[in-house]
Wavefront OBJ file of the C-alpha trace (Angstrom):
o trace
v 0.000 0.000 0.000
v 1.546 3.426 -0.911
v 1.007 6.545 0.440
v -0.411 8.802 -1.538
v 1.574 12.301 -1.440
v 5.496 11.654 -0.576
v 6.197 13.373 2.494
v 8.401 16.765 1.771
v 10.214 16.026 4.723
v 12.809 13.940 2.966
v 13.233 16.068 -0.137
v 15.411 18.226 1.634
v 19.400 17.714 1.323
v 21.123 16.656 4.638
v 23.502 19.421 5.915
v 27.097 19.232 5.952
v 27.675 17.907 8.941
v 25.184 14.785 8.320
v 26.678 14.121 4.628
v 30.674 14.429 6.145
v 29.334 11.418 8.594
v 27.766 9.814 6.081
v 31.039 9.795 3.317
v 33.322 9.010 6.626
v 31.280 5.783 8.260
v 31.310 4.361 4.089
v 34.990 4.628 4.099
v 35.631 3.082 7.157
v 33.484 0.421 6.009
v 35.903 0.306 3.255
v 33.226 1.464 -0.076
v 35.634 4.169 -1.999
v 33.434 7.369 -1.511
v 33.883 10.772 -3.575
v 32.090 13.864 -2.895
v 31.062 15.660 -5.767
v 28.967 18.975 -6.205
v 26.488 18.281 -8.435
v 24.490 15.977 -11.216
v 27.130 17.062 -13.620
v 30.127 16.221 -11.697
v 28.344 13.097 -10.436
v 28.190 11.643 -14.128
v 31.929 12.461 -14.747
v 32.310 10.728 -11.631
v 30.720 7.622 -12.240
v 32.396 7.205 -15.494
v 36.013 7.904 -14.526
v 35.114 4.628 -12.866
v 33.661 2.738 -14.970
v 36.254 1.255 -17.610
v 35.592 0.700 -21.080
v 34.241 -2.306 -21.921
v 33.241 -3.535 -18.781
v 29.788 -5.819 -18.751
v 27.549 -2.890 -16.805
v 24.154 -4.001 -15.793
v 22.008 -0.490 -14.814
v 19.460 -1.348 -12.112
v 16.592 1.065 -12.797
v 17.593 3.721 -11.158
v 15.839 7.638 -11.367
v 19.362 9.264 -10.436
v 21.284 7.090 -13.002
v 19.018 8.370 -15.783
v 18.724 12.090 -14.292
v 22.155 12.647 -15.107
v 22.869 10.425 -18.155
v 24.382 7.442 -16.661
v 22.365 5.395 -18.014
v 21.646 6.553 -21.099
v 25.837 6.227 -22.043
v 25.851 3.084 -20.611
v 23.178 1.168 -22.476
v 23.339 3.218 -25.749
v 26.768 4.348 -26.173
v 28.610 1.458 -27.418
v 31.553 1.723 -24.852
v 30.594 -0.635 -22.708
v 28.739 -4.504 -22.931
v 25.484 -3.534 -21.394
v 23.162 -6.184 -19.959
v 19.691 -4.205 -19.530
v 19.425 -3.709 -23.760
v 20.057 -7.881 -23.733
v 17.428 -8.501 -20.662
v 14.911 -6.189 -22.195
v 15.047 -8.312 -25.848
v 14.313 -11.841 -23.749
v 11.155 -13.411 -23.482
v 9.919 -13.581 -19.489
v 7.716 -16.409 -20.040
v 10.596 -18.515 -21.876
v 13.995 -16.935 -20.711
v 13.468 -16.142 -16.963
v 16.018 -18.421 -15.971
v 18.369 -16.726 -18.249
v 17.623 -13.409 -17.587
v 17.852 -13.880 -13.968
v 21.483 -15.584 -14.694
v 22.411 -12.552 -16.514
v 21.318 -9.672 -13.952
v 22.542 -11.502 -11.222
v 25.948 -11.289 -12.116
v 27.566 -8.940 -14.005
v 31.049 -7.081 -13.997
v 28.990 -3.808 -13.199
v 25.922 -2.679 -11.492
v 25.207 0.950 -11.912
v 21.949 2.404 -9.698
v 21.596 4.134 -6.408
v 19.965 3.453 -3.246
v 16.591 4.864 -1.146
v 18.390 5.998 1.835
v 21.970 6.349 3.316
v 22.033 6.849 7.311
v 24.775 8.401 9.505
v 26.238 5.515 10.137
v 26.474 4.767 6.087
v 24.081 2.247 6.063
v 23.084 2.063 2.786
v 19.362 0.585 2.147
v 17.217 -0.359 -1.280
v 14.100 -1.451 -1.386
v 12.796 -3.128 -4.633
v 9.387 -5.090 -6.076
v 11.030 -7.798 -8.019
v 14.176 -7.532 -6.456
v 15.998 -7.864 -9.423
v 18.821 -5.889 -9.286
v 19.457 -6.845 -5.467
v 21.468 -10.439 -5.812
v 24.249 -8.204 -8.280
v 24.386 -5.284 -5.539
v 24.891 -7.884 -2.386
v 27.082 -10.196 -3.830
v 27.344 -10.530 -7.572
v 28.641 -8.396 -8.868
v 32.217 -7.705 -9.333
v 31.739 -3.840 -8.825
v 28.826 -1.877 -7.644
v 28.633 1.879 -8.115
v 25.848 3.932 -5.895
v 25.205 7.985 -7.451
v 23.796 8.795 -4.219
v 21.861 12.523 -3.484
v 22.110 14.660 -0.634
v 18.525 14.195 0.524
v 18.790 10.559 0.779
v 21.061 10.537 3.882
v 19.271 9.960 7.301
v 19.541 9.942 10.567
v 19.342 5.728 10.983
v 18.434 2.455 10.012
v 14.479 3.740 11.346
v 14.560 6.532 9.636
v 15.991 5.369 6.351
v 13.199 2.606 6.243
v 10.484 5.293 6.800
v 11.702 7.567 3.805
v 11.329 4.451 1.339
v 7.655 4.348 2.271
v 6.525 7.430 2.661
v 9.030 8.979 0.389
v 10.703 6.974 -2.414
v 7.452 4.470 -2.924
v 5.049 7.128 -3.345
v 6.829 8.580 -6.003
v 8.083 4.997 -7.706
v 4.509 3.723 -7.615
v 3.692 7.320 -9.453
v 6.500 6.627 -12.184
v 5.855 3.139 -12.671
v 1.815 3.223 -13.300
v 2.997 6.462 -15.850
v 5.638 4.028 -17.536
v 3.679 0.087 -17.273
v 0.396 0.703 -16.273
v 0.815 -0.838 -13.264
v 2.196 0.455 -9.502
v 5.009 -0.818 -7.160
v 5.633 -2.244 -3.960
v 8.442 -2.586 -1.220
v 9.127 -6.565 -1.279
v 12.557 -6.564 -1.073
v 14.589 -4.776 1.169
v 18.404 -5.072 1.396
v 20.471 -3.186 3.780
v 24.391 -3.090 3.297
v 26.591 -1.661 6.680
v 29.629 -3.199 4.684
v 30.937 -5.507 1.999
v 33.927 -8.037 3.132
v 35.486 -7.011 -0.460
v 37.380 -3.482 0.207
v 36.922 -1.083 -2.220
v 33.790 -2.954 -4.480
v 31.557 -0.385 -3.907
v 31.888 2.923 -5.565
v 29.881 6.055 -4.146
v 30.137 9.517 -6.144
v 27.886 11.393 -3.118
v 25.820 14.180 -4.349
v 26.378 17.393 -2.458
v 22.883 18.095 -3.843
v 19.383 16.014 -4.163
v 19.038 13.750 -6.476
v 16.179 11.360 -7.340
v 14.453 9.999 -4.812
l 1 2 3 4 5 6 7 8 9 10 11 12 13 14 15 16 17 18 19 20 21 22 23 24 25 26 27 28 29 30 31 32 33 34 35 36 37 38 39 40 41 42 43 44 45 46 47 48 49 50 51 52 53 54 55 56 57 58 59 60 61 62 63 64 65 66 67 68 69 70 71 72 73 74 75 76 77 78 79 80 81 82 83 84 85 86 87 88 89 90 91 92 93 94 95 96 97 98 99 100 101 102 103 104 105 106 107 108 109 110 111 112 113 114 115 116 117 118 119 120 121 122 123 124 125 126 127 128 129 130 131 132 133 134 135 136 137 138 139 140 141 142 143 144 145 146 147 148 149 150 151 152 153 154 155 156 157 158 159 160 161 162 163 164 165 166 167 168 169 170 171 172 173 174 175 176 177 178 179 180 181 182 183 184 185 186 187 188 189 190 191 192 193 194 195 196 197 198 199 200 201 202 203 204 205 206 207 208 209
């Protein structure tokens, strides 16, 4: 069940002090973190990362698109992109490929619902199918993160996916399918045992929701 006007209260982009904590508690969990200004310097960013080539899979992801991201990566030619491949397979005879294929891939570009303090990072999904690449299966995972997504705590951050980020997915997605969304999936990442997998170009401004 969504709600049915996102509450404005987690629009707003965390002050300094809150994104500093943030970008400090990630590295010490050892994801490589880079502030950056703003959408613009958030796509250079990401793709000073991302080497040429490389099998990228891009979760569906608002910020990715805002700035470009994904756009370069599926369309460009530079890079092997999975999405293009998963959108051309047939659900009711390929599933088992297609799950093969997301599940695993050199890259996953997307972003997440809320960062906390403590840098926490949470995403909530329907299908959960860009989740197994983010946890584990992928090789690298890069996060565009906005200002407005960092909280307070783990309490906090799940409260902004529902009254915040679903509102506004469930919006998008009966626009774009004709049908809404739901949180099924949650998955909440305070680390990864592989230093330096996950890459996070933090927004100094917001950025989708």
């Amino acid at each position: 069940m969504t709600t049915a006007t996102p509450n404005a209260t987690y629009a707003g982009p965390a002050d300094e002090a809150d994104l500093e904590a943030a970008a400090g508690a990630m590295r010490a969990s050892g994801y490589q973190v880079r502030r950056v200004p703003d959408a613009a310097a958030a796509r250079t960013a990401a793709l000073e990362v991302l080497p040429e080539g490389a099998e990228v899979f891009t979760a569906s992801s608002v910020s990715a698109e805002a700035i470009g991201l994904t756009e370069e990566i599926d369309h460009s030619g530079h890079y092997v992109a999975t999405r293009p491949r998963l959108l051309a397979m047939d659900l009711a005879t390929q599933m088992g490929e297609m799950r093969r294929l997301g599940a695993a891939p050199d890259w996953v570009v997307g972003s997440v619902h809320a960062l906390t303090r403590d840098g926490d990072l949470v995403i909530a999904s329907a299908s959960g199918s860009q989740l197994a690449s983010m946890a584990y299966g992928a090789q690298h995972v890069l996060f565009v993160v906005g200002a407005q997504k960092v909280v307070p705590d783990l309490g906090t951050a799940m409260s902004r996916v529902h009254e915040y980020s679903l509102p506004l997915e469930d919006a998008r997605a009966r626009a774009a399918y004709g049908m809404g969304s739901a949180v099924h999936k949650v998955l909440t990442l305070h680390g990864d045992f592989e230093l330096g997998r996950i890459h996070v170009p933090l927004v100094d401004e917001p950025l989708g929701y």
